[in-house]
C-alpha positions in Angstrom: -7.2 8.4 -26.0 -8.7 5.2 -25.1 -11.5 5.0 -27.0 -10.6 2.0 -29.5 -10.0 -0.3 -26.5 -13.9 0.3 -24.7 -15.2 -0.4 -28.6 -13.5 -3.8 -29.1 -15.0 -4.6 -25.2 -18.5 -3.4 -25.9 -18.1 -5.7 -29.5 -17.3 -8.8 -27.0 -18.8 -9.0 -23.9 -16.9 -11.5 -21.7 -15.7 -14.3 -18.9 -13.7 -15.6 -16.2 -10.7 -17.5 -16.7 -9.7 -19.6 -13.8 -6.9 -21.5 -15.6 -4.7 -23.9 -13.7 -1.1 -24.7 -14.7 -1.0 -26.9 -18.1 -0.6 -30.4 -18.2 0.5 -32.6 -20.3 -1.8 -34.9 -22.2 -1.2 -38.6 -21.2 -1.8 -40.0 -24.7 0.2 -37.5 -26.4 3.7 -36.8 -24.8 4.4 -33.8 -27.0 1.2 -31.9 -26.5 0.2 -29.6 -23.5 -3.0 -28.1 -22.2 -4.6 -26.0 -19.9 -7.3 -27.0 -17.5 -9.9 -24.6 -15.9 -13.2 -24.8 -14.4 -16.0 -23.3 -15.3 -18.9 -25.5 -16.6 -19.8 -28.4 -14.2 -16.7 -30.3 -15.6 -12.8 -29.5 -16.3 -12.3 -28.8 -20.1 -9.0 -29.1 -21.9 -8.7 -26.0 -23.6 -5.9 -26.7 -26.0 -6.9 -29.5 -28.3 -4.9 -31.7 -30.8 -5.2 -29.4 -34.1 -1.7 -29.7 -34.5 1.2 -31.5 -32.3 3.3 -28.6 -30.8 1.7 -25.8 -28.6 3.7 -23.2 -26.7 7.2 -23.3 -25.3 9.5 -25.8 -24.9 8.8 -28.8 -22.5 9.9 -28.2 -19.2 13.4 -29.7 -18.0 14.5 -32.1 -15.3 16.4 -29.9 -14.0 13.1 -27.8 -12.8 12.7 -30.6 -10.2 15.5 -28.9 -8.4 13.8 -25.4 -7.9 11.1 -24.6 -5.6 8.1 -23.4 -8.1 4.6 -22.0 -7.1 1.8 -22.2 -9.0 -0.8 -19.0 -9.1 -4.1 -19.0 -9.3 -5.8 -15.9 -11.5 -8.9 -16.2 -9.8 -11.6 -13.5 -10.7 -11.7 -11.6 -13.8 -10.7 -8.2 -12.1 -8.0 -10.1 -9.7 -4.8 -7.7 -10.9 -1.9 -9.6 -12.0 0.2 -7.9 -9.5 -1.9 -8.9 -6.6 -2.3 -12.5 -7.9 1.5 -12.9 -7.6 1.3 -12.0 -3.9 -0.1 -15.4 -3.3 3.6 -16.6 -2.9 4.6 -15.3 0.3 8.0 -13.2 -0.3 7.2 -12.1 -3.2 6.9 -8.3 -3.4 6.9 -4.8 -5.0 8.8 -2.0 -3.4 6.0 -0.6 -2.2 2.6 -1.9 -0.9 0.4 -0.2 -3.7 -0.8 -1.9 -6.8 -0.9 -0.1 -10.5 -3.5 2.1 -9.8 -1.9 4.5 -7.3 1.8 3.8 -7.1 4.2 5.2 -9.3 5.5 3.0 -11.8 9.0 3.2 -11.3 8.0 1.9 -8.1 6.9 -1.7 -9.4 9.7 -3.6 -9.3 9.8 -7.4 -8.4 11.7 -9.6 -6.3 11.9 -12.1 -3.8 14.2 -13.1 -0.6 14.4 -9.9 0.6 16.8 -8.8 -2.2 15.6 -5.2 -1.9 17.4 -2.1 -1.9 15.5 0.0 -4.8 12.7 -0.3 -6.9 14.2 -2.1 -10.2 13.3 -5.9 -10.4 15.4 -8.7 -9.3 13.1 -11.3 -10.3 12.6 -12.0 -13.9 9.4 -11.9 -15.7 9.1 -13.7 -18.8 5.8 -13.6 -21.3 6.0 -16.2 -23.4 10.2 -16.5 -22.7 10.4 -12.7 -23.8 11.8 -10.1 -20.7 9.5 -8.1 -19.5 11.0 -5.7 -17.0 11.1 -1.9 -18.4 14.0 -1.8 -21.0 14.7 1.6 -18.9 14.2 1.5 -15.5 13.8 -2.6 -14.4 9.7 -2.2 -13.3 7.2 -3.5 -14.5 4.4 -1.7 -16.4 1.4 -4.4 -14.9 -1.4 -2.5 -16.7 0.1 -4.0 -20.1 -1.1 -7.6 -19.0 -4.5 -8.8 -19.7 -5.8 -12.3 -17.7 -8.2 -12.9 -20.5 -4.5 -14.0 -22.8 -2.9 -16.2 -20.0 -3.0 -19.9 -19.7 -0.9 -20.2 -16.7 1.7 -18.3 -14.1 4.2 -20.0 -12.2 7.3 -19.0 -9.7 10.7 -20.0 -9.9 12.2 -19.0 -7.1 16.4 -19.0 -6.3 19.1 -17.9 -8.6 21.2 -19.5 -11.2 18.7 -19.9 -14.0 21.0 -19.9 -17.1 18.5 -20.0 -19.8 16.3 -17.2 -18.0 19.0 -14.7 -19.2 20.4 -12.0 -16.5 19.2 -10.2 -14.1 16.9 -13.4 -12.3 19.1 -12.8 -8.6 15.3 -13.9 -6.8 13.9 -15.7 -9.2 12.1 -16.2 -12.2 7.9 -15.7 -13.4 6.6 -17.0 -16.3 3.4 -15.8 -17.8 2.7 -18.3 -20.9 -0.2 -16.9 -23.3 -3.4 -19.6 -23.9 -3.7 -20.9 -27.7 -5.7 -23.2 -29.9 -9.5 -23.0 -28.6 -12.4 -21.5 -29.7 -14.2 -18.6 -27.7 -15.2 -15.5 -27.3 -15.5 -14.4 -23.7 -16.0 -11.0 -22.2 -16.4 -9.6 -18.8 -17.7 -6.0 -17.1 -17.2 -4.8 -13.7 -18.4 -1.7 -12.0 -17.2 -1.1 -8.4 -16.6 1.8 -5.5 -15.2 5.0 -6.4 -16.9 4.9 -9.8 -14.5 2.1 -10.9 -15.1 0.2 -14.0 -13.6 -2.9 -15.6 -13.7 -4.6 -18.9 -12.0 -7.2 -20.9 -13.0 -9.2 -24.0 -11.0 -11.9 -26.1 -11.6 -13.6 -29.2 -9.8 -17.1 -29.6 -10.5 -18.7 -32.8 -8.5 -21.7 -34.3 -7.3 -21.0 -37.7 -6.8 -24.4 -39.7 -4.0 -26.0 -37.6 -3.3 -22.8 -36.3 -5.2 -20.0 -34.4 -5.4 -16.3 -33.7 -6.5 -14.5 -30.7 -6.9 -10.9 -30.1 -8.0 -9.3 -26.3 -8.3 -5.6 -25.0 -8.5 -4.3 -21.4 -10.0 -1.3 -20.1 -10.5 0.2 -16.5 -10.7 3.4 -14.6 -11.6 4.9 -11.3 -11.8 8.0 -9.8 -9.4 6.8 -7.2 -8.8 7.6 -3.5 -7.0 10.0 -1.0 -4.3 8.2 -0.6 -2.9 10.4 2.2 -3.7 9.1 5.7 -7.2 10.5 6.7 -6.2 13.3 9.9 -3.3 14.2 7.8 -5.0 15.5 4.6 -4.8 19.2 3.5 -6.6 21.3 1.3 -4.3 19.4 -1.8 -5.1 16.2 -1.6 -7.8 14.5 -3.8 -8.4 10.9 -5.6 -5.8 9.3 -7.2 -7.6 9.2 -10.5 -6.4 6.2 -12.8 -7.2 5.5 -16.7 -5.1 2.4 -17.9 -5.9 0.3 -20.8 -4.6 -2.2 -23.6 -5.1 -4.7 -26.8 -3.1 -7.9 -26.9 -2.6 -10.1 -31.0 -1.7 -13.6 -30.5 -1.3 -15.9 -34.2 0.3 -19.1 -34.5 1.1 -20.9 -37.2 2.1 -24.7 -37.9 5.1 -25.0 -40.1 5.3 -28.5 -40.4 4.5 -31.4 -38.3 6.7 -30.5 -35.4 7.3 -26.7 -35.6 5.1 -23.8 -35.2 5.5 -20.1 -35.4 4.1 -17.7 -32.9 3.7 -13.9 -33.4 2.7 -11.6 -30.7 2.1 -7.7 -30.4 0.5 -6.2 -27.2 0.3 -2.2 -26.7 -1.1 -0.7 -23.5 -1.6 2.8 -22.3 -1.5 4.1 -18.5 -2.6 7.1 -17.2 -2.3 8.1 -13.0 -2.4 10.5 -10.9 -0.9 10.2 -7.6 -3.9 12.9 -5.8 -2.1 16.1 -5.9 -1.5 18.7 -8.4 2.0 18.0 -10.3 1.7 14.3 -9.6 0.5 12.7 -12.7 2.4 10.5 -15.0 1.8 8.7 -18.2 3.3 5.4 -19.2 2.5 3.6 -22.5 4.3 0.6 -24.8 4.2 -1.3 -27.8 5.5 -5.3 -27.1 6.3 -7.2 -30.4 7.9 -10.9 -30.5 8.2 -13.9 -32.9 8.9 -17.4 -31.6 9.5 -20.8 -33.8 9.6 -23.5 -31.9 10.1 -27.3 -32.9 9.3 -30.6 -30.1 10.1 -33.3 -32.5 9.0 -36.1 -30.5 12.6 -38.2 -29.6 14.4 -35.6 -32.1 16.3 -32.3 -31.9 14.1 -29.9 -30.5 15.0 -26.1 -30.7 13.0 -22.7 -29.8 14.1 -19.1 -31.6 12.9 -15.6 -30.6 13.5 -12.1 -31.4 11.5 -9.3 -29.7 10.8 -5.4 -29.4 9.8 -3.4 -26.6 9.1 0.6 -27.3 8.7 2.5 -24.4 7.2 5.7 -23.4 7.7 7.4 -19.5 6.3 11.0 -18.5 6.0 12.3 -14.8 6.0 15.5 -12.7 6.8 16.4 -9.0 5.3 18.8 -6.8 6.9 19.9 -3.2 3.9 20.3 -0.8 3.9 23.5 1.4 3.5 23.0 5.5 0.1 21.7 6.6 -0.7 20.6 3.1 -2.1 23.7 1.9 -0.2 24.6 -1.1 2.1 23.0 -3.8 4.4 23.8 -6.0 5.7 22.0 -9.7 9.5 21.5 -9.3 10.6 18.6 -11.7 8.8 17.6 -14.9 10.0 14.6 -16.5 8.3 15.2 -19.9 10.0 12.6 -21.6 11.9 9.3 -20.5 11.9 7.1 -23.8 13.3 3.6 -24.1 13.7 0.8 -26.6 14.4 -3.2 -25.6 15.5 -5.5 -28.5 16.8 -8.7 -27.7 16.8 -12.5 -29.3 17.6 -15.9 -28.0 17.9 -19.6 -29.3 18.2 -22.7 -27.5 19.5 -26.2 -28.7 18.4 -29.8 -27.3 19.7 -32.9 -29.0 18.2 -36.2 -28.4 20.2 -38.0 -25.5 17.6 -41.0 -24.3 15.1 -40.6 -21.4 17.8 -40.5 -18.3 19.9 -37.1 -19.4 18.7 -33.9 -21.1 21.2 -31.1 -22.0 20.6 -27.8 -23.3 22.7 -25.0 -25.2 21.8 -21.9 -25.8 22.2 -18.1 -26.7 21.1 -14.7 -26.2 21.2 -11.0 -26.8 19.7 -7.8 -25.3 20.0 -4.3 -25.9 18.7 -1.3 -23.8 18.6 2.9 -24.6 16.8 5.2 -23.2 16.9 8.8 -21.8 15.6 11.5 -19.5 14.4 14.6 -20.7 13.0 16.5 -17.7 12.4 20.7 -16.9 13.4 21.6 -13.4 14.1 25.0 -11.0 10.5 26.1 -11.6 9.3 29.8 -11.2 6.0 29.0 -10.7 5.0 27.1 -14.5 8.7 28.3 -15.5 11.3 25.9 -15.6 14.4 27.6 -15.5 17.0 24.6 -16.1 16.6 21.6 -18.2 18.2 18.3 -18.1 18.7 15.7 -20.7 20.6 12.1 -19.6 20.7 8.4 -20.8 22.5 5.5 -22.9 22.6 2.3 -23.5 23.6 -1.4 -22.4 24.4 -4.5 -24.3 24.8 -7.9 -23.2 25.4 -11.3 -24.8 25.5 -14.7 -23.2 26.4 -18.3 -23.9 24.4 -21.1 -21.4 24.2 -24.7 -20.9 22.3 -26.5 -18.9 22.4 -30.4 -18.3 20.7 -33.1 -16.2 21.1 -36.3 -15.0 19.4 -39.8 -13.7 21.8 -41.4 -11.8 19.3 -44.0 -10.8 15.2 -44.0 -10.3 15.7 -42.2 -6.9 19.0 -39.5 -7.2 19.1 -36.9 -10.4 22.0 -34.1 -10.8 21.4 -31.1 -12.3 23.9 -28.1 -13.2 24.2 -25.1 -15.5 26.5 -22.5 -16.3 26.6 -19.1 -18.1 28.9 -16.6 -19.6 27.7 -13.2 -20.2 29.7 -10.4 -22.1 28.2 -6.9 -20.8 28.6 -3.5 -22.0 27.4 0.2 -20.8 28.3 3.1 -23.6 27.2 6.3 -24.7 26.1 7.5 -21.2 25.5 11.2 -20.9 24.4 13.9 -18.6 23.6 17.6 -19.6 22.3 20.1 -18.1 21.7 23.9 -19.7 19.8 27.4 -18.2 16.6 27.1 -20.4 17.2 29.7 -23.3 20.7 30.5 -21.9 24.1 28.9 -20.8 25.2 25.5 -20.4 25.8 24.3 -16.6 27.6 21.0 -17.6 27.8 18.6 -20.4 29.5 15.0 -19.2 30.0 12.5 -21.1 30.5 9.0 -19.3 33.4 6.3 -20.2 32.1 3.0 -21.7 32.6 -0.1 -19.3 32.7 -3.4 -20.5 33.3 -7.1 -18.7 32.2 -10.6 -17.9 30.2 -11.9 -15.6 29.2 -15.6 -14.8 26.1 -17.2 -13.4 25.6 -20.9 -12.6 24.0 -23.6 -10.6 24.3 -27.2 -9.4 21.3 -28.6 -7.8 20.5 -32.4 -6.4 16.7 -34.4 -6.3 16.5 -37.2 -4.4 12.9 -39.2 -4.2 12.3 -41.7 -1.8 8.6 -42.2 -3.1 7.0 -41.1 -5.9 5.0 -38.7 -3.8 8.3 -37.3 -1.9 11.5 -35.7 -2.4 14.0 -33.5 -1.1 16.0 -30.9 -3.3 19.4 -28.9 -2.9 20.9 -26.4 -5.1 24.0 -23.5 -5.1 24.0 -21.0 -7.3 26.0 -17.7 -8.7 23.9 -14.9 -10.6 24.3 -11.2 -11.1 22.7 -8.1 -12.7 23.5 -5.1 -14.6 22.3 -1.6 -13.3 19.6 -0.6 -15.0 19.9 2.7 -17.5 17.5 4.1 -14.9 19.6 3.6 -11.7 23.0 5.0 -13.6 21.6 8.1 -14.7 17.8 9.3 -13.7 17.4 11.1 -10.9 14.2 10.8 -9.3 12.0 12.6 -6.1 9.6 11.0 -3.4 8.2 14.0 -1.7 10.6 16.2 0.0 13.1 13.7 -0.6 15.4 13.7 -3.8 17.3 10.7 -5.1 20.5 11.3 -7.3 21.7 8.6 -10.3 25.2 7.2 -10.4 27.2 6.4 -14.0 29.9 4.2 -12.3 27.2 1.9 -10.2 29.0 -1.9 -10.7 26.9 -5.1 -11.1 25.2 -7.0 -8.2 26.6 -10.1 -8.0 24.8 -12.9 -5.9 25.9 -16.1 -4.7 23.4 -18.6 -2.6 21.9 -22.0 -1.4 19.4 -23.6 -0.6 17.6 -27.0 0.7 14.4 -28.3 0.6 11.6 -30.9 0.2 8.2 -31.6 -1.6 5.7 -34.1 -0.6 2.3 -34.8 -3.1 -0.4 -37.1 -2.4 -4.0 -37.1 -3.2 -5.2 -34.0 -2.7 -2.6 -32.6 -0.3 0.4 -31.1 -1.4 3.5 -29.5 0.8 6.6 -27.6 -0.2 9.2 -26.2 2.1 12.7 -24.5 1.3 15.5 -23.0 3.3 17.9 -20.6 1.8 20.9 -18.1 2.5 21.8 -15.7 0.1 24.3 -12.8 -0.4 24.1 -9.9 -2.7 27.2 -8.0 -3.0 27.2 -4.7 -4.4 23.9 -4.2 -3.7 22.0 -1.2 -5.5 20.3 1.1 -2.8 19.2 4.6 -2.5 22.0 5.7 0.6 21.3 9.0 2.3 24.1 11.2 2.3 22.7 14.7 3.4 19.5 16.7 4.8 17.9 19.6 3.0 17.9 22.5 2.9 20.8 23.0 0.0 21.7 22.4 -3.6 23.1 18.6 -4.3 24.5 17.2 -7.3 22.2 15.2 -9.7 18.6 16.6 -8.0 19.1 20.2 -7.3 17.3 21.7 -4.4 16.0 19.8 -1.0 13.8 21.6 1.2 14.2 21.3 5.1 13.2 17.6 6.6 14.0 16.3 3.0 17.0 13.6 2.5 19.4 13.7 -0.3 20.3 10.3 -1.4 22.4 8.9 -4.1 22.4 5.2 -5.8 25.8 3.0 -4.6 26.8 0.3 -4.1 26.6 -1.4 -0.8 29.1 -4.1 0.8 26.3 -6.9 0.8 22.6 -7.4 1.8 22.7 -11.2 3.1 19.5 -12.6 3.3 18.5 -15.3 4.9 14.9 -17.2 5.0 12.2 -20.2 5.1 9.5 -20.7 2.5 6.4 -22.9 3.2 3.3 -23.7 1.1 0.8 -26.1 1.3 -2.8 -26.9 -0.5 -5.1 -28.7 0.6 -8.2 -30.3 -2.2 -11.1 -32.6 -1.4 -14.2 -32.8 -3.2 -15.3 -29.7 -3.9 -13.3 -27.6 -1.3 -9.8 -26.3 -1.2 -7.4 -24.4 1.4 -4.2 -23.0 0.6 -1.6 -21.2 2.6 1.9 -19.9 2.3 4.4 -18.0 4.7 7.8 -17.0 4.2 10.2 -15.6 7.0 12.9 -13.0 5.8 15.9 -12.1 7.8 17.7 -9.3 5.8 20.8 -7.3 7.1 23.0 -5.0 5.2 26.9 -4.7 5.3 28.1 -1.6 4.7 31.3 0.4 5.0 32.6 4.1 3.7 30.2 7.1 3.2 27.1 4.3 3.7 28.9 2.7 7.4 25.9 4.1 9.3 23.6 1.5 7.4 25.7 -1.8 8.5 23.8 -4.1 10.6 20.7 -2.6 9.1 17.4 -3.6 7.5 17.2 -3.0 3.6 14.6 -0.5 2.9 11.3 -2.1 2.0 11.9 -5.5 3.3 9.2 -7.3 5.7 10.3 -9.8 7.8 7.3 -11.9 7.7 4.8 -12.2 4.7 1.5 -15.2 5.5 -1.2 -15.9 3.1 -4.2 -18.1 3.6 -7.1 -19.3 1.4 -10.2 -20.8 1.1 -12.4 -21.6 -1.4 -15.7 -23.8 -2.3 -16.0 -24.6 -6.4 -19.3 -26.0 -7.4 -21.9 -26.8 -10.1 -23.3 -23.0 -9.4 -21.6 -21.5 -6.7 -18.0 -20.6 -6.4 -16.7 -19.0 -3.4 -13.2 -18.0 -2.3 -11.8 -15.8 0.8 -8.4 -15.4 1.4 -6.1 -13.1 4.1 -2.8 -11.8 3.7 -0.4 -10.6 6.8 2.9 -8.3 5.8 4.4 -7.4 8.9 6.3 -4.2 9.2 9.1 -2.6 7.4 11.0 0.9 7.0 10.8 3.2 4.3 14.1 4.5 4.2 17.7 3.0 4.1 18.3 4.5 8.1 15.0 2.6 9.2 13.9 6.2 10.5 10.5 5.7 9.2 8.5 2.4 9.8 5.7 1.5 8.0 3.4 -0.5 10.2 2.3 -4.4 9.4 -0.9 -4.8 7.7 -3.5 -7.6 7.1 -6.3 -7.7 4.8 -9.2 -9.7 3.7 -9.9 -10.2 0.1 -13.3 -12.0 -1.4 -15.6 -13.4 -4.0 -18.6 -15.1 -5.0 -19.5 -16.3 -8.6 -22.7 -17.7 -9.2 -23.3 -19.4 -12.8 -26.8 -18.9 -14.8 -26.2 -21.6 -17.3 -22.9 -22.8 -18.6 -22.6 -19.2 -20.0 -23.3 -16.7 -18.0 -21.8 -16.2 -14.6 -22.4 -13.0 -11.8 -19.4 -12.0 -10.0 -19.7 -10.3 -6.6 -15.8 -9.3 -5.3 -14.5 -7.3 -2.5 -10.8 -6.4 -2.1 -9.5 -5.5 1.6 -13.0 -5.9 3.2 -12.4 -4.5 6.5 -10.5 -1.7 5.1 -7.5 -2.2 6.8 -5.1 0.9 6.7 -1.8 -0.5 4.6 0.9 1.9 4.8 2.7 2.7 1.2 4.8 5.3 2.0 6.0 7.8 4.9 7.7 10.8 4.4 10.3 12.8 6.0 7.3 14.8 7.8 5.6 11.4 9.2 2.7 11.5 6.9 1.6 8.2 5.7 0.3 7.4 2.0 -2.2 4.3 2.0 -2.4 1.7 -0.4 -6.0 0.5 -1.1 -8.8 1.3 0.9 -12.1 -1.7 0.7 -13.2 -2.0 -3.1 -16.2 -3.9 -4.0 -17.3 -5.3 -7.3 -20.2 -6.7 -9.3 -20.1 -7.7 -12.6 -21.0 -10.2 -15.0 -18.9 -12.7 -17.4 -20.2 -14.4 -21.0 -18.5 -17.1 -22.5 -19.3 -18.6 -26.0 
């Protein structure tokens, strides 16, 4: 099934791409670069050949948001553990994309929990990237070799990042304009393998760059070792893609960009009836024009096909025997969407930009379930579809050298139609057929944010903010299982609506940077998974429990207020570098009705401390990094029954360069193999996310 993404790798052998955030070129105001390191010198990778290159320039009104800036690090560093650099920024669950479930893989930050959709927005190259279906993110798609930079934007309120961004915002911008081929190859425990290649190749005043990814392992047991049974085994993973990049000047100020990515993902999660498939095919095209003093604009239309498969099995006491009872054969989706933005020329101390935008989402389930043994007796088809438009602006201010004002505001027009549920006796009778009312309505987001500089190497920030978010197709009308424990959708779910602020300052100077930010947020009509009943029975939505399962349904809760401090700091001189970064969550849900018993509690999911810390040495010939990470407890379920116990692991690498070209990798990931709790279920056994992983491998660059 993979086999055209392992020939384009073997064709292009490859290297590491440590590629800091771009920066603009001091003799030319209107192009941008990328620096990384990997000869004895920095080298700007994007070069001159023509005038604009990538987005839009940033704003002013970015000075008012706390941003982080990530480091990719190795070639085999997973985008999804890269991001956990900034502290507070989290999955649902502890396990990366080669054991969790994807519908588990869900961003956000703040503690803004409750389920597993996303309430941080990722953008590739300013095109959405959360599941058009169910709000995760499908992480296997993304490919390191393609990126120029990745940066955080944390807090609500950011009009021109469309809806849904109640956390924040990440931007993943795609490198252009240079000449290389580069490849890398990886082999590490478990039989694991890793391989990338990319061709970049400048094309007149243009350029084209093509990149595929491939990696497997036999996987681990990810069930706690003393609670195995005779059906657990490796979590066996397969995942791979191919990424198309061309851009193309249209005159001296305006350039067109085309990009189509497809990406293939195979798990399982190490029992029988636990393996799902998840594959997509991305495709965007972006003009964008930076006349230099002049109207500048930016327009986009995209594509996202999606493709979703997954089965549950119910495990038998003592882990001895299992049995299939939900197949999800078929969960397709579409995403189409566009978006222009205006900014007219108004002199060096004001900016304002207008914009639009447009996204449309359908999918379905279509899943077996009530299994005699292979048999499914009843089968279930449910979806539909969501539409919203939006009008933004978003304006800036110098009100003198020291004090700039920032605000923004946006009107969105939301719609959820055609929403179904059916469910029929295979080869016989029809148990119900519903057919859901459309809903309609407007919601608003905004912000108004203050930067004051004392110095140019200080300043301290302020910003409130309004945003909200539309349940995903996924949340209104998939039902899903965990276990024992069964989760039913909910058609009339109403949008989360946030409202927040938040205070903070920067300092910069010489090698030494600082960032600090204080914020209180509250989510109301917060999406969660509520328990409602205990197995054994029948329920609505999910049909049977078994004993010491849960029966839950999505609702809406009162409020989850959140509440928190973010810290980061970096430290450079000569050759050396520290970083760290902590963030301290203090999450509590308000709740009333059928969900009172919740009030007061923790959100599921939600640490209350996250702590990184990093060191590194980059020189001539030898790199060297090491860096910890401390996530400190936090319950699995919505009654913080279960708690899942704090965890801190140890991650490494050493590169060593033969030549400018050549460069040997060795990598380990949790090195003291630190147990990190994923999961517990209803029966107290614990699922681990990865156990120590080391790698060697070797990276080419020409």
């Amino acid at each position: 099934m993979l086999t055209a993404v392992p020939l384009l790798i073997i064709a292009a052998p490859v290297v590491a791409q440590d590629c800091e955030w771009p920066v603009r070129d001091p003799d030319d105001q209107a192009t941008y670069g990328c620096v990384r390191r990997f000869d004895d010198y920095p080298v700007k990778i994007n070069q001159k050949d023509i005038v604009v290159t990538g987005a839009l320039a940033e704003t002013k009104s970015d000075s008012s948001y706390p941003i982080s800036q990530i480091t990719l690090g190795g070639n085999i560093t997973r985008i999804e553990n890269a991001l956990a650099q900034a502290a507070g920024l989290q999955q649902f669950r502890r396990s990366d994309a080669r054991s969790a479930n994807p519908t588990s893989q869900g961003i956000t930050l703040r503690g803004l929990g409750g389920n597993a959709s996303s309430r941080a927005q990722l953008l590739l190259d300013d095109v959405p990237q959360a599941d058009p279906f169910g709000g995760w993110i499908s992480w296997p798609g993304y490919d390191t070799l393609q990126l120029a930079s990745v940066r955080i934007r944390r807090g609500a309120g950011q009009v021109a990042a469309g809806t849904g961004a109640l956390a924040g915002v990440v931007e993943l911008d795609s490198l252009q304009n240079m000449d290389r081929i580069t490849g890398a190859a990886y082999f590490g425990s478990r039989n694991s393998a890793d391989a990338k290649a990319a061709i970049l190749q400048s094309l007149g005043a243009g350029s084209i760059s093509v990149s595929g990814s491939f990696t497997r392992g036999d996987g681990f047991i990810p069930i706690k070792e003393g609670q195995r049974g005779a059906v657990d085994r490796p979590a066996a993973y397969e995942q791979g893609g191919i990424a198309i990049r061309a851009v193309a000047p249209l005159s001296a100020n305006t350039e067109l960009q085309a990009n189509m990515r497809a990406f293939t993902d195979d798990r399982d999660r190490g029992f029988d009836f636990s393996d799902n498939q998840n594959s997509g095919v991305d495709a965007s095209l972006r003009v964008v024009n930076r006349t230099p003093g002049g109207w500048q604009w930016s327009a986009l239309g995209y594509v996202q096909v999606r493709q979703f498969a997954n089965r549950f099995g119910a495990i038998g006491a003592g882990r001895n025997s299992v049995s299939l009872t939900l197949d999800q054969f078929s969960v397709p989706s579409t995403g189409l969407g566009t978006r222009i933005e205006v900014r007219p020329p108004l002199g060096d101390s004001a900016e304002l930009r207008v914009g639009a935008d447009w996204r449309r989402t359908v999918g379905e389930t279509n899943e077996n379930f009530f299994f005699t043994g292979l048999t499914p007796g009843r089968n279930r088809r449910a979806g539909g579809g969501s539409d919203t438009v939006g009008l933004f602006t978003e304006a800036s201010l110098d009100l003198t050298d020291m004090l700039t004002l920032t605000a923004g505001a946006r009107a969105d027009h939301w719609r959820i139609a055609d929403g179904f549920r059916k469910e029929v006796n295979i080869g016989g009778s029809v148990r119900s057929d519903d057919r859901f009312s459309d809903r309609s309505g407007w919601e608003g987001t905004g912000r108004a944010g203050i930067v004051w500089r004392s110095t140019d190497i200080f300043k301290v920030r302020g910003a409130a903010y309004l945003a909200w978010r539309l349940p995903t197709l996924n949340e209104l009308y998939r039902p899903f299982r965990v276990g024992a424990d069964a989760t039913a959708a909910n058609e009339l779910l109403a949008p989360e609506r946030l409202r927040g602020a938040e205070i903070g300052a920067d300092f910069e100077k010489g090698g030494v940077t600082l960032s600090g930010t204080i914020f209180a947020n509250r989510l109301n009509n917060a999406i969660a998974n509520v328990g409602l009943s205990n197995g054994p029975g029948n329920f609505p939505g999910v049909g049977f429990v078994g004993a010491g399962g849960v029966f839950r349904q999505r609702r809406n809760l009162d409020a989850i207020d959140s509440k928190g401090l973010e810290i980061e700091a970096a430290y450079t001189v000569n050759l050396f570098w520290v970083r760290a970064s902590y963030a301290f969550v203090d999450a509590q849900v308000k709740a009333s009705g059928n969900a009172a018993l919740l009030d007061g509690l923790r959100p599921a999911q939600v640490p209350r401390h996250f702590a990184n810390l990093g060191i590194g040495y980059d020189g001539a010939k030898v790199r060297a990094d090491l860096s910890g990470r401390f996530v400190s407890g936090q319950f699995e379920d919505d009654v913080n029954s279960r708690h899942l116990g704090g965890a801190f692991t140890i991650d490494g690498g050493l590169h060593y360069r033969l030549g400018t070209k050549i460069e040997l990798e060795l990598r380990g990931e949790n090195l003291f193999d630190a147990q990190v709790d994923a999961a517990i279920a209803a029966d107290g056994v614990i699922e681990r996310a990865m156990p120590r992983t080391i790698w060697v491998g070797i990276a080419l660059d020409f």
